[in-house]
N, C-alpha and C positions, 0 to 999 in steps of 0.2 A: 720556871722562870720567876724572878721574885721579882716581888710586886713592888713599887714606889714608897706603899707606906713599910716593907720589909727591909728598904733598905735603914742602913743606921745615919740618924741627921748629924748634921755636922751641927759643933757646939756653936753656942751663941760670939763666943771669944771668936771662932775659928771663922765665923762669918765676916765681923767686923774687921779681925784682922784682912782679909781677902777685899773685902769691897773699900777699909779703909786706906790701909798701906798704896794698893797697888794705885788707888785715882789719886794718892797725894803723890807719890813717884811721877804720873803721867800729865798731871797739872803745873807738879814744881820742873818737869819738862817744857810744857805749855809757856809757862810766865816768865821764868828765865829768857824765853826768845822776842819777849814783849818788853823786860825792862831792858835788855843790850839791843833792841830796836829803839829805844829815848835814849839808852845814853851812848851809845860806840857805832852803830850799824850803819847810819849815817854816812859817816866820816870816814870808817874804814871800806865799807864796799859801794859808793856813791860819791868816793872825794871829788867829780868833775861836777859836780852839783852846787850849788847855792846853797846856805844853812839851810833857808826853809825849803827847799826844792829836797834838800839830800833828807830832809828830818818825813817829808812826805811821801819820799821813795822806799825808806826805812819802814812808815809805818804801812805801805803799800804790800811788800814784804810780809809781813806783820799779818795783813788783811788775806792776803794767800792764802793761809792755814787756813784761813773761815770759809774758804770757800771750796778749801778738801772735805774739810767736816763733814757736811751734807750728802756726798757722796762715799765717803766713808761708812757714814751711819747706815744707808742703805744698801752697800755692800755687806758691809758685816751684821747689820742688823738682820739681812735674808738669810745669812748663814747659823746668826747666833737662834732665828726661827724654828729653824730645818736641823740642826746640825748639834745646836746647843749652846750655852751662857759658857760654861767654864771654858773651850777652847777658842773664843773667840775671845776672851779677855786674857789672854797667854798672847795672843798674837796681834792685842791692841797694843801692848807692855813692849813686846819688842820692836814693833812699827814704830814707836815713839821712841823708846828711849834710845835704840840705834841709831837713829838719824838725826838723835839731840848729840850723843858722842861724838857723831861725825861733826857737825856745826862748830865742835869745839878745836878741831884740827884743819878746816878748811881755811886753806888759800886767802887772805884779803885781796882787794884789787891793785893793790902797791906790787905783791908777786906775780899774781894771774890774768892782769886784765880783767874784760867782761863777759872771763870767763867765773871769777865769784861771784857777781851776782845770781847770775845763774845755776848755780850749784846751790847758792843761797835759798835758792827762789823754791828747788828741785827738794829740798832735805827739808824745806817748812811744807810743803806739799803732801810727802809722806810723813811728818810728823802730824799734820793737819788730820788727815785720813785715818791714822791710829786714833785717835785721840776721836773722832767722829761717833766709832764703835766702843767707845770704852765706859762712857758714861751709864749708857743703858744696859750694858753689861753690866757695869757695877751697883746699879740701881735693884737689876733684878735678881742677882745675885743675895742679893739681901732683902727684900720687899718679899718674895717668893717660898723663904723659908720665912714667912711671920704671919702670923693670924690678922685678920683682916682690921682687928683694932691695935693693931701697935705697928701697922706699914708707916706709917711716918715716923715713927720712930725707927725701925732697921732704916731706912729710905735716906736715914739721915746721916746713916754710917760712912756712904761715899759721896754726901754732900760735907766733910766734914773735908775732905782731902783736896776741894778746892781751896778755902782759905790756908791749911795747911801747905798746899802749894805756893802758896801766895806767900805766905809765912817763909818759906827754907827757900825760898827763892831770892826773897830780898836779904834774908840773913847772907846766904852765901855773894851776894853782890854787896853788901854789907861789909862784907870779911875780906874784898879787894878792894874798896871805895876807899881806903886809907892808902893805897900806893899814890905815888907821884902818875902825872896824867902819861906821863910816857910810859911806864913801866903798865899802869892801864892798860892803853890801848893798844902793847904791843902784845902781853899774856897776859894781862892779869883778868880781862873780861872771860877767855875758856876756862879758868876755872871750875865756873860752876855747870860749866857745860862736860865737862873731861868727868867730874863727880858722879852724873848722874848713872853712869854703868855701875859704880857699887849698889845705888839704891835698885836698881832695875834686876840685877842678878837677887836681892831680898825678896822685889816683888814675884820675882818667877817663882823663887822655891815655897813663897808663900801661895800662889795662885795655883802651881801644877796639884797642890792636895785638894783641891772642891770637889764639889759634884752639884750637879744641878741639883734644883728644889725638885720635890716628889710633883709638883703642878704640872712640870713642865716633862719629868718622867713619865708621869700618865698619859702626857699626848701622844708622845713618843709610842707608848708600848700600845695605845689602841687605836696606833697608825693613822692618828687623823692632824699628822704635820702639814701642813700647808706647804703645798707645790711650790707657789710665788707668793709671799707671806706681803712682800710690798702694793702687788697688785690686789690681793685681798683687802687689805686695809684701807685703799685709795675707794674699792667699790663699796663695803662696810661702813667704813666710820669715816669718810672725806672731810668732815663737818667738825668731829671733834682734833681732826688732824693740823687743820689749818689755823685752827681755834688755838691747839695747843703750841703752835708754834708762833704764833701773837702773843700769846701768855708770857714764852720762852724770853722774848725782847728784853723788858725792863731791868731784869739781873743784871746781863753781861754789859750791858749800856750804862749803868751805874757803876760797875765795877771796873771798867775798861776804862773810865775814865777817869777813875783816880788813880788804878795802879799803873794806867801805862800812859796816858797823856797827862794826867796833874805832873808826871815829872820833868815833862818839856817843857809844860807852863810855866811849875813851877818854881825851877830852875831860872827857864829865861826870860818869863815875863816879870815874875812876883819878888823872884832875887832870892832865892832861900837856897842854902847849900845843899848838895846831890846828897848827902850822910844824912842830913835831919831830914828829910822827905823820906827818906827810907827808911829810917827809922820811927817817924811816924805812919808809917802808912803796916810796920810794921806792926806796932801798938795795936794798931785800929782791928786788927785779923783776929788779934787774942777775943775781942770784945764780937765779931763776927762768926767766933765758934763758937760761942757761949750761948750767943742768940739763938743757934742754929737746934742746940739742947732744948731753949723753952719752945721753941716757935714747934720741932716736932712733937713734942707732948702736948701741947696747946692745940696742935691738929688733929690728934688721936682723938682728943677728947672733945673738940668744937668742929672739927671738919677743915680735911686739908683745903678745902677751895674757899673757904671763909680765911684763915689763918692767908693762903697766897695773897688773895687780896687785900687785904687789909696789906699786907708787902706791897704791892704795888700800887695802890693808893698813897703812901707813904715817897711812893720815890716821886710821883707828880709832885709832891709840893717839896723835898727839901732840896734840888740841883740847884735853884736860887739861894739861899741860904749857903750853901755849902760852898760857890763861887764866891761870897761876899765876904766868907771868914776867911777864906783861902789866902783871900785879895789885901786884906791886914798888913799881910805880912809875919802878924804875930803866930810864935810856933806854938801857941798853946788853943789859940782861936783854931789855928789849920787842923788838930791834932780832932779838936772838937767836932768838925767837918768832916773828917773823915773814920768819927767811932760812930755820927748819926749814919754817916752811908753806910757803913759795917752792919748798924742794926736793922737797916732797910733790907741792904742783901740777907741776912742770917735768916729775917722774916718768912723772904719767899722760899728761901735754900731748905729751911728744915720742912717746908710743908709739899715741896715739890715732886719728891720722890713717891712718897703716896698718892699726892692725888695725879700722876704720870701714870700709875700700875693700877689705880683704879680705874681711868677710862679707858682702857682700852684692853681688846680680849687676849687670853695668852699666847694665842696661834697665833697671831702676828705684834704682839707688846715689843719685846725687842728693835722692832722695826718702827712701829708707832712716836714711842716713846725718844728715839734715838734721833729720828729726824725731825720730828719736832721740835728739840731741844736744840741741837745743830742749826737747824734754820735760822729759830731764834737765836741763836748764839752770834750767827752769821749777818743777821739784820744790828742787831744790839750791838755787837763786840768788837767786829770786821770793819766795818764802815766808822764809827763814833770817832775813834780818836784820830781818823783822817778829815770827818766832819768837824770835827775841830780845830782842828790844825788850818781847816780854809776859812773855816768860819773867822776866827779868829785872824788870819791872815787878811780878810776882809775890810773885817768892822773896828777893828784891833778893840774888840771891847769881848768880856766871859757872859755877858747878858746873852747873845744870839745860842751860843754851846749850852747855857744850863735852858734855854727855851726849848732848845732840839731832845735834850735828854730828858726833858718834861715831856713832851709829845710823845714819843719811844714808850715813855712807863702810861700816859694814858691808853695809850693801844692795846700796850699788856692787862690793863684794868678791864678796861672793856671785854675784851676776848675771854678773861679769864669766867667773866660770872656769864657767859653761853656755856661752861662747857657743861657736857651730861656725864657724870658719873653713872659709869658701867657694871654689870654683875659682876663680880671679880668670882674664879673660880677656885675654887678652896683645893686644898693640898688632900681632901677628901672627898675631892667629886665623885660621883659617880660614872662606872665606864660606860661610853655609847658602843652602840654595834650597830655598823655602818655597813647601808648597801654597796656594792661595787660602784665606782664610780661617783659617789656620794659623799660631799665630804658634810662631815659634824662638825658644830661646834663643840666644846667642851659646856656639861651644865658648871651651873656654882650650888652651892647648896641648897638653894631653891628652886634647882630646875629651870632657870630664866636661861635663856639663850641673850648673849651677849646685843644689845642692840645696835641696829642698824642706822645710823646718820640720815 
């Protein structure tokens, strides 16, 4: 039988491509269904609604996804434990990008009644749920094949495929926001949804070539997979689980609310045309991957939980500022607003992937890592741009929404400097030999056994 380190690694290219391509595929899935929730969703599958009633129903929709995630992640996260990273990122890829195709051929309610919301409701659900499992897949897909000083750097391969999603998503809604409102609303928003099967058939033939990392080969061959890898980890490390899913918050709570609420603000409060918000928010993503290059070499080298925090230290103080430029009116002050929250998100994004695969051990990481991030996703991401939407429906003033996305990024501050970075087990551990009934941990190259919360 040949051994983990006998198999041949796959190239440095062949990594990046796999972890990069396939989570910008399954993100620019993701955020296409967040910008045609601001600007179509509404009105096409909610017209018996009220502007704000239908624009809340849309992002409620919206909020579905976040709440498959979680469930998601711990489904696929148990299997990608037991089972493996590569076949569970094959079948994040087509959970997602299937049921984004479908979205783009469904029924509005002018054909079907209320029966499209509900299909609506049904197809963000399982795209939710793909998308739950994909992250951590793609995390450790890459983090697993790198030496223990350059995980934030791979780590950063498939954080790069969020703003990149973010990026081809508005392009493509970009590239129909020039039809007349009717030719809009009648096709021109499934475009970018009908699209996504070209990228999706890329990502598969680029996905089906992997193979797991030899770390996770070695569990594998000296049989000490973890039965119930969720319920291991809840008894293990409870402590850095909850911790990391506090952390998870201040991202998607920053970002969700520029990408997917600044444009109903934007639009309807601040008066600024649906083409230049998009096109600025556009911009802002370029300067969001850039970030995301220094902040993970800046992690390697000073320590990803130093480098996250300082991320989210940064998001407490600028959601003021950044509602204040917005509120101008002027598109150069807006643009400036939202290249600061680009470098806020890039901050955390380049250091997160390392310090996610450092705390936690590899018998159950997949699962660790997957629903922590999801949770946080699900507090941050899910909720925000509906908290906004009432907040604002309220008070009619952006002071109460940038005060709540201050809170959201303190929580993640705080949380973030408890965590304990863990023995991460090298791609050259040594094998245990395990009594019956007995399960091992995997050592790291010091022999430490993974610590216990």
């Amino acid at each position: 039988m040949a051994t983990p380190s006998s198999t041949r690694a796959p190239s440095k290219k062949g990594i990046f491509a796999a972890s990069f391509i396939g989570t910008s595929i399954e993100w620019y899935d993701y955020y296409i269904f967040g910008t045609a929730a601001a600007l179509v969703f509404g009105s096409l599958f909610y017209p018996e609604f009220s502007s704000t009633a239908g624009t809340l129903a849309a992002f409620g929709t919206f909020a579905v996804g976040f709440i498959a995630r979680p469930l998601g992640a711990a489904v696929i996260g148990h299997y990608g434990d037991r089972v493996g990273r590569k076949s569970m990122l094959v079948l994040t890829l087509l959970l997602t990008g299937g049921s984004t195709f479908l979205i783009g051929v469904l029924p509005t309610y002018a054909a079907i009644g209320i029966g499209a919301p509900l299909l609506l409701v049904a197809l963000r659900l399982i795209q939710g749920f793909g998308v739950g499992g994909e992250w951590g897949g793609a995390i450790l897909i890459a983090t697993e094949h790198a030496s223990p000083r350059r995980r934030a750097v791979y780590g950063s391969f498939a954080q790069f495929g969020v703003p990149v999603g973010v990026l081809t998503s508005n392009l493509a809604f970009l590239a129909v926001s020039g039809m007349s409102n009717q030719d809009f609303l009648t096709y021109g928003w499934r475009i970018p949804f009908l699209i996504s099967l070209a990228l999706v058939i890329v990502g598969f033939l680029v996905r089906s070539r992997l193979q797991d990392a030899p770390e996770f080969q070695q569990v594998k061959q000296d049989d000490t997979v973890s039965k119930v890898p969720v319920a291991e980890l809840f008894r293990r490390q409870p402590r850095n689980l909850v911790l990391a899913s506090l952390a998870s918050i201040a991202p998607p709570a920053v970002g969700y609310t520029v990408i997917v609420y600044m444009l109903t603000y934007g639009t309807a409060v601040v008066g600024f045309d649906r083409t230049t918000l998009l096109t600025l928010i556009l911009a802002s993503t370029l300067v969001w991957i850039g970030t995301i290059v220094v902040s993970a070499l800046a992690a390697d080298r000073f320590g990803s939980k130093k480098v996250y925090a300082l991320g989210a230290l940064t998001a407490v103080v600028w959601p003021i500022p950044m509602f204040a430029l917005v509120n101008t009116g002027n598109t150069g002050l807006a643009l400036l607003a939202f290249v600061v929250a680009a470098l806020v998100q890039g901050v955390m994004a380049g250091a997160q992937g390392g310090l996610f695969t450092e705390i936690f051990d590899v018998r159950f990481r997949y699962s660790g890592i997957s629903i922590s991030y999801q949770v946080g996703g699900m507090i941050g991401g899910a909720v925000t741009p509906i908290a906004a939407t009432a907040l604002f429906g309220t008070y009619g003033s952006s002071t109460p929404i940038a005060v709540y996305v201050m809170v959201l990024s303190l929580v993640s501050f705080v949380a973030v400097l408890g965590l304990r970075s863990g023995s991460v087990p090298s791609a050259s551990a040594t094998e245990q030999t395990n009594r019956p009934g007995v399960e091992a941990v995997p050592t790291s190259t010091s022999t430490t056994a993974a610590p216990v919360d």
